[in-house]
C-alpha positions, 0 to 999 in steps of 0.5 A: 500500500502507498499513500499521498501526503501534501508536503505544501501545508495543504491537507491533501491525502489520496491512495496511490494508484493500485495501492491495496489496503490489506499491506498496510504497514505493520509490525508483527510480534514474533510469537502469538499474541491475543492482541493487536494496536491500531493506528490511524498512520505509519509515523504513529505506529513508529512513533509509538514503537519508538516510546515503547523501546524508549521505555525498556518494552520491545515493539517486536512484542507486539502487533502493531498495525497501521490502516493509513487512515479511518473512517469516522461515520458522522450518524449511525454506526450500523454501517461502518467499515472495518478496515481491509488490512484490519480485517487481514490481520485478524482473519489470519490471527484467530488468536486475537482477543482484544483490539486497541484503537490508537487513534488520533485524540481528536474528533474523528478519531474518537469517533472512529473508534466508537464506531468500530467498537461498536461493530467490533464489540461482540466479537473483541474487546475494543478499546480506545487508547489515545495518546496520553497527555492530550497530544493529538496523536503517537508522534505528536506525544513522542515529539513531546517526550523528546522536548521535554528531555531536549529541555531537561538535558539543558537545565542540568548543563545550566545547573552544572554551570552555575555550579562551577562557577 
């Protein structure tokens, strides 16, 4: 799967063409897990792999699997799409028990995962886990962490100076 993304300011987004949605990018567990995170893009799913090794985990633990966007009804959720490469994985990973959404933390991505816990629900337990903190999404929150430490790492050379001196 290949997707477009304006690099101009504007929000253009579109599917390459010939793209199919089922090669999403993904990271697989190298052994059997009951669970599988979700996110909205690539650089979330990056991103949240980066914080997990960051914080002594290992993503090779996990399932970590993008669909390069979602679909966010604005009325009823009877008809909501699940997302092709959602449904691969888990049509080729019976074992899997619980889903976490790792949407954006904003309208359409609440609303996103409300709607596929809601098709989703009888069968997995669906849970919405965005970003902590209130960052808009996965990368928003790791270029945070690292701010906080670029700052961090800067008061400590302020106080050792001071302290010299």
């Amino acid at each position: 799967h290949c997707s477009a993304r304006a690099t101009d300011g504007t929000q253009r987004k579109s599917d390459a063409y010939g793209s199919k949605k089922e090669y999403t990018f993904n990271l697989l567990s190298k052994a059997p897990r009951d669970r599988v995170l979700v996110f909205e893009s690539a650089i979330d799913l990056l991103s949240y792999a980066t914080i997990l090794n960051a914080n002594g985990g290992d993503y090779k633990h996990e399932n970590l699997l993008s669909v390069s966007g979602i679909y966010a009804p604005s009325g009823s959720y009877e008809n909501t799409k699940v997302p092709v490469s959602l449904t691969d994985f888990l049509s080729k990973n019976p074992g899997v028990k619980k889903i976490f959404l790792c949407y954006d933390n904003d309208d359409k991505g609440r609303r996103g995962a409300a709607a596929l816990g809601y098709v989703l629900g009888g069968r997995y337990e669906v849970e919405f886990t965005p970003p902590p903190d209130g960052s808009k999404d996965y990368n928003d929150y790791l270029m945070n962490l690292i701010n906080d430490k670029k700052r961090e790492v800067k008061a400590n050379e302020d106080n050792r100076k001071n302290d010299a001196r």
